[in-house]
C-alpha positions, 0 to 999 in steps of 0.5 A, spaced: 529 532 517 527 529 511 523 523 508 526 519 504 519 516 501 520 509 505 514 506 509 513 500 512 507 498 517 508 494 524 503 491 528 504 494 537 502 488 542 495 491 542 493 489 535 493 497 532 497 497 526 503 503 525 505 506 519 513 507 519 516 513 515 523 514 514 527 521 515 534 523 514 536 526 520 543 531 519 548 529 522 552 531 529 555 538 526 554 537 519 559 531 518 557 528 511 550 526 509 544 524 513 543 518 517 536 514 516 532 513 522 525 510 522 519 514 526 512 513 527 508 518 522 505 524 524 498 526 521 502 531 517 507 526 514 502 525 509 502 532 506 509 530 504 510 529 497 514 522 499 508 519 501 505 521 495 505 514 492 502 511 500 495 516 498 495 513 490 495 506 492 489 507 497 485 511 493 486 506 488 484 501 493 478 505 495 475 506 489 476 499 486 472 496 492 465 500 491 465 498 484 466 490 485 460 486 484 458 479 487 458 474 482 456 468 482 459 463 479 455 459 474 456 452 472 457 451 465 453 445 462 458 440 458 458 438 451 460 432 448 465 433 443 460 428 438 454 433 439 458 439 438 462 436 432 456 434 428 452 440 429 
């Protein structure tokens, strides 16, 4: 059983959120390709290269959100175009 690199996230009745892989399961004696089934994902799921891109883009997100900063926005004080062509 391999996975194919598709994930989604479903939310249970509880509000826990559950990650979803999708494996190709060989067929009943080997007849033809695999067929794709979606499972919940196991803690070694995402030691598979398949997930790889999943691990990326959370590294990605952790790391940009200890860098940001507030700020604030600061208003800008108006010039008339009369006084800013003239000087």
């Amino acid at each position: 059983m391999s996975l194919t690199g598709r994930f989604w996230f479903r939310k249970t009745w509880t509000g826990r959120l559950v990650l979803l892989v999708e494996e190709e399961r060989p067929r009943w004696f080997g007849r033809g390709a695999g067929k794709p089934r979606w499972r919940n994902a196991k803690l070694l799921d995402f030691a598979e290269p398949e997930l790889r891109p999943l691990m990326m883009m959370e590294k990605h997100h952790r790391s940009g959100a200890g860098s940001a900063q507030v700020r604030t926005l600061r208003p800008v004080p108006a010039v008339s175009e009369g006084r800013a062509a003239n000087g």
